[in-house]
C-alpha positions in Angstrom: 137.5 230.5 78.2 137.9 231.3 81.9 136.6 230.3 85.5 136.2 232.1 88.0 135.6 230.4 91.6 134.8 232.4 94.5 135.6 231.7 98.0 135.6 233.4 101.3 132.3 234.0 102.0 130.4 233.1 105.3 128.2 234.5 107.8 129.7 237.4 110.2 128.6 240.0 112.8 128.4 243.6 112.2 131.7 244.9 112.5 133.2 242.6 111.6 135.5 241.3 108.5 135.6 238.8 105.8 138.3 238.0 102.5 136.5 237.6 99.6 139.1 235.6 96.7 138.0 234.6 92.9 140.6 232.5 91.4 140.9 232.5 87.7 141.7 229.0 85.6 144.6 230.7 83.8 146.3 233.0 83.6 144.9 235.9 82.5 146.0 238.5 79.3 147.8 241.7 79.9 145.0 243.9 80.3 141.9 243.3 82.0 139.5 244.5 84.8 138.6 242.3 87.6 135.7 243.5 89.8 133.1 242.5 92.8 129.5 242.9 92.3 127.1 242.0 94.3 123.3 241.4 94.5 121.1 241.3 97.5 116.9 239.1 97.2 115.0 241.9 95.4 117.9 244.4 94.3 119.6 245.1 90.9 123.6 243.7 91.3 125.1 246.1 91.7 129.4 247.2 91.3 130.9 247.0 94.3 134.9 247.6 93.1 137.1 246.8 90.5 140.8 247.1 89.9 142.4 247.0 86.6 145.9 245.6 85.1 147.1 248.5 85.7 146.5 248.8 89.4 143.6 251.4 89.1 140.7 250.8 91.8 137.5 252.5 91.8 134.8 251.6 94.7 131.2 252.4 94.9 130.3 255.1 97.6 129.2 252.2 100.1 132.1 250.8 100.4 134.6 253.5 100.4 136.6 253.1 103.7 135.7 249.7 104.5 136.8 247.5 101.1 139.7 246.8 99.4 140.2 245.1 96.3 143.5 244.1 95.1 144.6 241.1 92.4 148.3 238.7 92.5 149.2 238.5 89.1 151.2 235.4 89.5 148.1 233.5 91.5 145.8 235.0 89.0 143.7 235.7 91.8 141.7 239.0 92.9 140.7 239.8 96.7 138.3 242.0 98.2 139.1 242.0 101.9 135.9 243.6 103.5 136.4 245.4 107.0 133.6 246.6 109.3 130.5 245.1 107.7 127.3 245.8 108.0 123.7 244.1 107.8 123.2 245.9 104.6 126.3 244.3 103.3 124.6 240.9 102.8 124.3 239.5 99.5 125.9 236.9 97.0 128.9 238.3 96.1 130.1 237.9 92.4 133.3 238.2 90.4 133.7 239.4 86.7 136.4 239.4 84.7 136.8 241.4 81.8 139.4 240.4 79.4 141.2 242.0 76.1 141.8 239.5 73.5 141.4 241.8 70.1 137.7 242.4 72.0 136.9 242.3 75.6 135.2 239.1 76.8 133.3 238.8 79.6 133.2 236.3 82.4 131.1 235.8 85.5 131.8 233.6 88.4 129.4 231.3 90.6 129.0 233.7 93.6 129.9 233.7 97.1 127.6 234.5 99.8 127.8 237.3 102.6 125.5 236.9 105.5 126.0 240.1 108.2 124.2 239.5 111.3 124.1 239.2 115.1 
């Protein structure tokens, strides 16, 4: 088993920028994907980035330009630093974490929420 705690979230004006983190409880096995969904009142979550153990990122159109996810292996921590945001941008922000043991196992964390507005 593994946590996941995000943190970083707030409220913010358009424009402007926000870190999300998720910090794992241990450390985590050699290969894995760690990614950022999100899910706004009335929408489906949706993917918002992910990076792998191997340092591959893949973002969803939205975001392109304006988010970066990266992970510190030795904090067992991923980061999705979020520059010029917008009003559509609001939503609880979530982590997963999916992990190869034999299988992959899948792990969600809490949520952190994003308000953008003036």
């Amino acid at each position: 088993q593994v946590q996941l705690v995000e943190s970083g979230g707030g409220l913010v004006q358009p424009g402007g920028s926000l870190r999300l983190s998720c910090a794992a409880s241990r450390s985590i096995f050699s290969i894995y994907t760690m990614a950022w969904y999100r899910q706004a009142p009335g929408k489906q979550r949706e993917l918002v980035a992910s990076i792998t153990s191997g340092g591959n990122t893949n973002y969803a159109d939205s975001v392109k330009g304006r988010f970066t996810i990266s992970r510190d292996n030795a904090k067992n921590t991923a980061y999705l630093q979020m520059n010029s945001l917008k009003p559509e941008d609001t939503a609880v922000y979530l982590c997963k974490l999916d992990e190869l043991r034999g299988i992959y196992y899948s792990y969600w964390g809490q949520g952190t929420q994003v308000t953008v507005s003036s």
